[in-house]
Each structure stands twice: as C-alpha cells, then as structure tokens.
C-alpha angles and dihedrals in degrees: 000000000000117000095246085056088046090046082051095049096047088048100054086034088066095030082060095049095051096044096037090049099049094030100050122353098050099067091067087070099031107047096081089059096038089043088056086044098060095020094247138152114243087238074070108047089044085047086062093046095053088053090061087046093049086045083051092056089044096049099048105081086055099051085047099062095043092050085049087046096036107017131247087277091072102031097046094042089053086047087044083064101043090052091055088053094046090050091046101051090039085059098045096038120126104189131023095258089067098037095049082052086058089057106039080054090055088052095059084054097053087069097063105035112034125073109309096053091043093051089048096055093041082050084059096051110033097055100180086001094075112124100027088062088038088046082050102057098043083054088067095028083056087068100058104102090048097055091035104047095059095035092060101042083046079054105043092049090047097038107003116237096300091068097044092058087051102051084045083058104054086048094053077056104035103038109023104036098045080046094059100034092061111020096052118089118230109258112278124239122275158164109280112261115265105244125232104313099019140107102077102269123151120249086243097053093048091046090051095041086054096056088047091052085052099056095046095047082060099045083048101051092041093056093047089048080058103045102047088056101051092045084071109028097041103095081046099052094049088052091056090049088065100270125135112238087242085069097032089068082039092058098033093049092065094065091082089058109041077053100067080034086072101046092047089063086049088055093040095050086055094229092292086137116081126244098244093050096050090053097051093040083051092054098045084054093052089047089048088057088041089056093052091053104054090061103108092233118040117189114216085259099052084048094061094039082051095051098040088052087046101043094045087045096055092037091051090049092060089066101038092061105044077048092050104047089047092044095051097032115028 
C-alpha cells in the first residue's frame, strides 16, 4: 500500500469514527435526557431518528452518482458540512420540529459521509489495492461505538446533551472536513459515465444482475433494520435476559472490538476468501447470535459469546458488501 493510499485510509478510517459516534451511536446513551427536555416518549426520539435514516436511503443514489461524477473530495466535504449543521440545530433546537429538522439534515449528510461514500471513493483512488484498503478503514470505523459510547456519557454528565451535540458538531467541522478536504484526492480521470441503457450488456445479463441487485438490497435493508436496532436496545435487551446492567455495558462494549476482530482475520487472510463466502459465513455468525439471544436467561457468558458473534458477524458484513457489489457490479 503506497503512502498516499495509507494517508487516504487513515483518513476515511477517523472520518468514520467521528461521523458514525455523534450520528448513530450517541443517541443510545442521549435520548433519556432529550426525551425529559421536550417531554417526549423514546418511540419519538428513535422515530426521528428513523426519518434521518430513511432521508439517508433516499439521498444515496444521488450521492453516488455525484461522487462518481465529482469525486468523494467534493461530496464528503459538503456532508462534512451538513453534519456539522444537523448536529448544530439538533443542539440548539427548542421544539421537536426543530429538532427532528436537525436530524433530517443530518440524514442528508449520512449519505455522503458514512460507509458507502467512503467505500466509493476509496473504489476511485486504490486501484488493486481495494479491499485491503477497504479491509483497513472498517478496521478504525469499527471502532466508532467504543470510542463514542463513553465519550458521549462522559459528555452528557460534564455539558448535558446540549453540549455533547455541540461538541459532535465542531468535530464534524474541525476533524472530518479538514480531513476530507485535504486528504482526498481530486477525482481521477476517467471514461464518462454510460447513461441509462447503456454499457453492452445483454439483456440477460442485465435481467439476471438486477435480480441480483434486488436481493442484496434486501439482505441489505434488512441487516441494517437489525442493526440499528440493536445499536440502541442491546444493553435492554441484556438486562431482560437476566443481566445486570454492570454486565450488560460489559458485554455490549466488546462489540466494537470483535468488529475490527473480524476484519483483522479478513487482513490477515489477505483476501484469499471470496467475497460471497465472507458474506454468508458473516451472517451465519450474526443468526447464530440471534439465536442466543432469543433464549429467555442469558449468563454473562453466554452474553459475551452472544456479542462477539454478533460483533465479528456485523463487522464482517461491512466488507462483504462494499466487496460484493464491486465484485458483481463493477
């Protein structure tokens, strides 16, 4: 890996980490103290949330096809900047209206500045190098909801939730965008992009790649459905498994790192497993856990086992689906 690629990974692999921590994984630890602000039930604040995450779905093609048109430079920067805003207005807001604009502004920003961005303009600039350097930022984004859990509870006792969403919001400013501004290459020169119908592929072969788009965009969405809500019932549901919430956070804590566990094994195997494999071994992995946590009484083992299947599973996914699509699909 050249030293220009290594400067880009690291990059993308911190930029992850701030947007990921203040744009989903806070909000586990904030939402007691923003639902007794505006008087509102938690089904509310997570419904908000879920509109920034549905805004997110809408906006990416078309962040997709500006970073393919622009480059990441210009698309994450600009989503460096609308993070900074959501996270602004969600700090200052004085009613949920303007709080749930905050975040619907934030959610515009997800689609420029999480995984999949990230991933297509890593896909511009690593030519060979593709999933190492893919491998290599998941490893740091994996990290997101350790550093950012504590972070944020450390945040909300020092300066309330207020505070913490401000400070979110001037790192959104200070760390990603400079980040991206810099660190980005400008987009490399290509061939211009085929327009709708075109490319040369047989009607067969379009006919078969879009029911394979199909069923990945399911697989996807349903993933996602389970792991947002996981990101923000897990230490619940431990506790109603018979855990005490001491071991509950003991337990949920070691999901960041059996994440970037399982995408060590994936560096370390030097990509020798193919993409398809990785992604059906990862979901067995996430069932299995699944499975374990649907049993009524969980021992404190059984919790861990749970989370780190759990944790290698999800951070396995991740690559598996930035490698499938551009395995599949170019």
């Amino acid at each position: 890996m050249s030293a220009r690629l290594r400067s880009l990974v690291v990059a993308l692999g911190v930029g992850q980490i701030v947007s990921w921590g203040p744009l989903f994984y806070s909000m586990a630890v904030l939402w007691p103290s923003v639902g007794e602000t505006f008087g509102v039930s938690r089904v509310t604040l997570f419904g908000v949330v879920s509109l920034a995450l549905l805004l997110n779905g809408l906006v990416a093609p078309f962040a997709g096809r500006m970073i393919d048109l622009h480059g990441g430079r210009v698309v994450m920067s600009i989503g460096s900047l609308l993070s900074g805003l959501g996270l602004a207005i969600v700090a200052s807001a004085e009613s949920v209206a303007v709080y749930a604009l905050g975040w619907g502004i934030g959610g515009v920003a997800m689609s420029m500045v999480l995984y999949d961005p990230a991933f297509a303009t890593l896909s511009q600039h690593s030519g060979d190098g593709h999933r190492r350097a893919l491998t290599a930022v998941t490893l740091l984004g994996g990290l997101a909801s350790t550093v950012f859990w504590p972070l944020t509870e450390s945040l909300l006792g020092d300066l309330g939730w207020r505070g913490a969403f401000w400070v979110f919001a001037i790192l959104q400013w200070t760390v990603c965008l400079p980040l991206h501004v810099f660190v980005i290459p400008s987009r490399p020169p290509t061939l211009p992009l085929p327009t709708r119908g075109e490319g040369g592929a047989s009607p067969v072969a379009s006919a078969q790649q879009l029911r394979v788009f199909r069923w990945l965009t399911a697989g996807f969405a349903l993933h996602a459905f389970l792991m947002s809500a996981l990101a923000v019932n897990l230490l619940t549901m431990l506790q109603s498994r018979g855990l005490t919430l001491a071991d509950a956070v003991f337990a949920g804590v070691l999901m960041g790192p059996m994440q970037v566990a399982g995408r060590l094994v994936d560096m370390f195997m030097g990509g020798r497993i193919p993409a398809r494999v990785l992604g059906i071994g990862a979901l067995c992995a996430v069932v299995l856990s699944m499975l374990l946590l649907s049993l009524p009484q969980l021992s404190l083992a059984m919790a861990l086992v749970m989370v780190s299947l759990y944790g290698a599973g999800n951070g396995l996914i991740t690559i598996a689906k930035g490698m499938n699509v551009a395995d599949i699909f170019g």
